[in-house]
N, C-alpha and C positions, 0 to 999 in steps of 0.2 A: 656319627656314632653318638648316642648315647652316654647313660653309666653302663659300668660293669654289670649289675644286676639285670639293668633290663636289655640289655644286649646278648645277653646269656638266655635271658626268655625267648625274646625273640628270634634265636634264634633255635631253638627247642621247638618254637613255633612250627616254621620252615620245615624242618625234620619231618615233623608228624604229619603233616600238611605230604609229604611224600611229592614232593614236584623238582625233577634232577634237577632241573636248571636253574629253579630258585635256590636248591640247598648249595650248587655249584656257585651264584653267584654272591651268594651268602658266606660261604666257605671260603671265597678267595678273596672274598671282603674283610673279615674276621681276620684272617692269616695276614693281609698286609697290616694291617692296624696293629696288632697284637701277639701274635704265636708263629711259633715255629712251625712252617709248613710240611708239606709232607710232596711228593717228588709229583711232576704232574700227570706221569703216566699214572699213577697209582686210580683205580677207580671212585670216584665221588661219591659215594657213600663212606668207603674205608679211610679217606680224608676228611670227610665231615664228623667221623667217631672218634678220628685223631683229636680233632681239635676239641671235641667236645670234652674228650679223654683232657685235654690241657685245662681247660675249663673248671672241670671238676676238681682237678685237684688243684688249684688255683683257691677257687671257692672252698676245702674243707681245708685249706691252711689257713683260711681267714677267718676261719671258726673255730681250727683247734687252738688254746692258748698255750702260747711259747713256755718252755719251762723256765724260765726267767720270771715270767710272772704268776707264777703258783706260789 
């Protein structure tokens, strides 16, 4: 793994690129490393939106600033 930022591209990459087994392997890569997974029946796509879903907000908490420092 990378950083944050660009493991978050790459894997946005992956997605678009539309190939299950790459996003499936990519998905259950991310989720060990990082994130709370999602169950494994669930189908790979709606696990790889989860995680993106984690991603995102992950990344706009590191961009809003905390009311503490206003």
């Amino acid at each position: 793994m990378g950083t944050d930022v660009g493991d978050y591209v790459r894997f946005v990459l992956v997605l678009a690129a539309q190939d299950e087994h790459r996003t499936l392997a990519m998905t259950e890569k991310f989720t060990d490393a990082y994130w709370t997974g999602t169950a494994r029946a669930v189908p790979t796509r709606a696990r790889a939106l989860h995680l993106l879903g984690q991603m995102l907000t992950k990344v706009g908490a590191a961009l809003t600033p905390s009311h503490s420092q206003q």
